[in-house]
N, C-alpha and C positions, 0 to 999 in steps of 0.2 A: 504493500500500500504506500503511496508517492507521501511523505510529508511535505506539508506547503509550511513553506519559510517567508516572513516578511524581512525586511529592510530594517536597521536596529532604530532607525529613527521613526519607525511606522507608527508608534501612539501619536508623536508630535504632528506628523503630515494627516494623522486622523481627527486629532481633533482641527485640526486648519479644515483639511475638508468640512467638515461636520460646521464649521463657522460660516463658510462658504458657503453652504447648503440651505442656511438659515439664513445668513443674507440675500441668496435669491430669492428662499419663499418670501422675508420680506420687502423686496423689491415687487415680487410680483402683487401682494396683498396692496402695498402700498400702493401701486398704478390702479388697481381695480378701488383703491377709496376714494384715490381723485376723482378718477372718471365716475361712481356712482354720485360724490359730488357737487361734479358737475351737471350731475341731473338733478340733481336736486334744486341746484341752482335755477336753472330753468324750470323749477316747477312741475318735472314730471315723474319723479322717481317713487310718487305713488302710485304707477303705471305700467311697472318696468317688472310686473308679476304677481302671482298668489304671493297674498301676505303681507305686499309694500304697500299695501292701504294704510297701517300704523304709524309709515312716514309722514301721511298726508300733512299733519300739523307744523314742518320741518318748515321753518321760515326761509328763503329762497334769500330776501335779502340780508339775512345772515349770513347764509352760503357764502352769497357772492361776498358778502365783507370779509368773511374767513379765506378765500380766494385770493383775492385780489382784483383778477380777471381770470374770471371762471371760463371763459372760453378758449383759452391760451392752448390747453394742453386737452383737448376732448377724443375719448375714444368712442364716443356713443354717437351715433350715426339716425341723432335725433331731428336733423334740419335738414337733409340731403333727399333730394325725388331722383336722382339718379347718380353710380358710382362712377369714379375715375380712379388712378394711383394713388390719390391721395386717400381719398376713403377703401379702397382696398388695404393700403399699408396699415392705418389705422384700427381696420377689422383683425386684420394678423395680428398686429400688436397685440389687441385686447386678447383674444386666444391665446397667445404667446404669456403672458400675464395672469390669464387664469389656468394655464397646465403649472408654471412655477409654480403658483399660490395654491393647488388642490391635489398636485401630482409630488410633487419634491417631498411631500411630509409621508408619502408613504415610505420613504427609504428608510426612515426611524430607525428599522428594528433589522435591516441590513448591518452584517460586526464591520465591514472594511470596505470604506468607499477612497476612490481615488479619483485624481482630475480623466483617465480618459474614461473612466466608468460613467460621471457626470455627465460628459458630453455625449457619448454614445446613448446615455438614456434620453437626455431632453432630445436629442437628434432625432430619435423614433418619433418623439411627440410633438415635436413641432413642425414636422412631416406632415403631421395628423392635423396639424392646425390652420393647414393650406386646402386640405380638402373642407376642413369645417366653414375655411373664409368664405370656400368657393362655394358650398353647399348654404352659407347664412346670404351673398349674392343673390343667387338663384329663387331663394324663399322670400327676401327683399323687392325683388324685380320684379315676381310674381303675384306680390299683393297678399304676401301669406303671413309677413312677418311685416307686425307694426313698428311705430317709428321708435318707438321704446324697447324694441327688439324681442317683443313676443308673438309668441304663433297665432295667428289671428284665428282661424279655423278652429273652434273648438272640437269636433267631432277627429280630428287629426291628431288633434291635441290626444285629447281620450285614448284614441286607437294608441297613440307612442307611448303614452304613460304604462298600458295594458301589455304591450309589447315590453316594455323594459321592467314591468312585473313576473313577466314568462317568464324572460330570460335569468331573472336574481333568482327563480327557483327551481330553475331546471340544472339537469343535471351538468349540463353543459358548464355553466357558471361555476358549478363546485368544483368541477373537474379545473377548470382555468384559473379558479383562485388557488387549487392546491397550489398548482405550478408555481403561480405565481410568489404563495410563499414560498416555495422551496427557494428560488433561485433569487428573490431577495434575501432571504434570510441563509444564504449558501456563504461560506467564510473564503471560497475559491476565487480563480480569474473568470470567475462569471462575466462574460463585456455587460457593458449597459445597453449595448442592441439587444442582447437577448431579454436583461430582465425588462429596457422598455418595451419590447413585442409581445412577452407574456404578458404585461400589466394594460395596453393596447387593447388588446384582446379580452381581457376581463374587464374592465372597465371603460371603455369608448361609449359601448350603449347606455352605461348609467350617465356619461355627462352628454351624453344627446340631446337628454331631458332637458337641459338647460336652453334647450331651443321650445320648451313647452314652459317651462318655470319662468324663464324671461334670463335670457344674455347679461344682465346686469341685477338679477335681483339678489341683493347680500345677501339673503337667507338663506336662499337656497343654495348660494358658492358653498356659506358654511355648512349646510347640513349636509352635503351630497361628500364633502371633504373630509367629514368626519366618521359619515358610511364607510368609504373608501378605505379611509387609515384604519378603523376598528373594525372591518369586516375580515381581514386580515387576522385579525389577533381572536376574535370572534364569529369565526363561521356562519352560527345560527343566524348573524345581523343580516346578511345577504336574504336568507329565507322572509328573512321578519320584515325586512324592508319591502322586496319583491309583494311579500302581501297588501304592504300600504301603496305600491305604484298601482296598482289591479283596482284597489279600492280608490284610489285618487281619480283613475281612468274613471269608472265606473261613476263617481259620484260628477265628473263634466262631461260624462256623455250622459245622462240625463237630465241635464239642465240644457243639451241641445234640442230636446224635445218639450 
């Protein structure tokens, strides 16, 4: 059996990593407060999904005092009838922003991260966040996604919530999260393409949902990020949750009738 050896200096470069890791999630958290309030600014970030009705009472001209100028730096593609570069880079960004802030905390309970593990992880995922631009596009163009970045279609809505209920309790999902612990929580030269493709794969369809919950609604970054990290450590959460998407589906596809 091969013993695996690190480098004598491997706790020092581990805990650098591990500082590293924590400064990009909070970079990324940080770009997604701006921009939520920046909507707030503009008065619509009680729009921006289930639940941000609470915000409603959020004074705008606070915002903007807290700002400065609130529109300087906007990821929210809340004033735009049609895209160009600029708001395609903008839509990246915001993806790019919310896989740091809901993706990077899964590595927690990974023993040994290094700089090309890092990069080869976000690589898989920001991959992932070219087809998500081009597929948030498409739903924009189409009339399907409102200006606050939620899925206008309730009955779609339903259907995807329903769909990403199946999938947290079928078998498929168990089977994907095994993996996917294993080879985060693996002590080896595991690359970060693999463990990003196994975690891709397990969890893509759970942040789909964020195109039915709303592209920018805080609650639901936090709650789908907190699934994510403790379903990991908590298997049954995958089942329990799958039962609340089935049941979320189900409770807005009767209110389309």
């Amino acid at each position: 059996m091969r013993t695996l050896t690190y480098p004598a200096d491997a706790p020092t470069r581990q805990i650098g990593m591990l500082l590293t890791t924590l400064g990009l999630i909070g970079l990324g958290w940080g770009v997604i407060l701006w921009a939520w309030l920046d909507m707030a600014a503009r008065g619509v970030v009680a729009q921006s999904g289930p639940g941000t009705g609470v915000f409603a009472g959020l004074s705008a001209y606070k915002v903007s005092d807290l700002l400065g100028q609130p529109y300087r730096f906007s990821l929210c593609l809340t004033d735009v009838e049609t895209w160009g570069m600029s708001e395609t880079l903008r839509a990246y960004a915001m993806w790019a922003a919310m896989i740091a802030a809901m993706m990077l905390p899964t590595l927690f309970s990974r023993r040994y991260l290094s700089p090309r593990f890092i990069v080869g992880y976000l690589g898989i995922w920001l991959g992932l966040c070219g087809v998500a631009t081009a597929l948030q596009w498409a739903l924009f163009s189409g009339g399907l996604l409102s200006p606050q970045m939620v899925l206008t279609h309730t009955g779609w809505g339903a259907a995807i919530l329903i769909l990403i209920g199946f999938y947290q309790i079928s078998p498929v999902k168990a089977q994907r999260l095994h993996l996917c612990r294993q080879t985060v929580a693996s002590t080896g030269s595991t690359s970060g393409l693999s463990v990003g493709w196994q975690c891709v794969r397990c969890c893509a369809p759970v942040m789909a949902g964020m195109f039915v919950l709303g592209l920018m609604n805080l609650l639901a970054m936090i709650g789908l990020t907190l699934l994510m990290v403790w379903e990991r450590r908590v298997p049954s959460l995958a089942r329990l949750s799958g039962w609340g998407f089935i049941l979320g589906g189900a409770v807005m596809g009767i209110n389309v009738f």
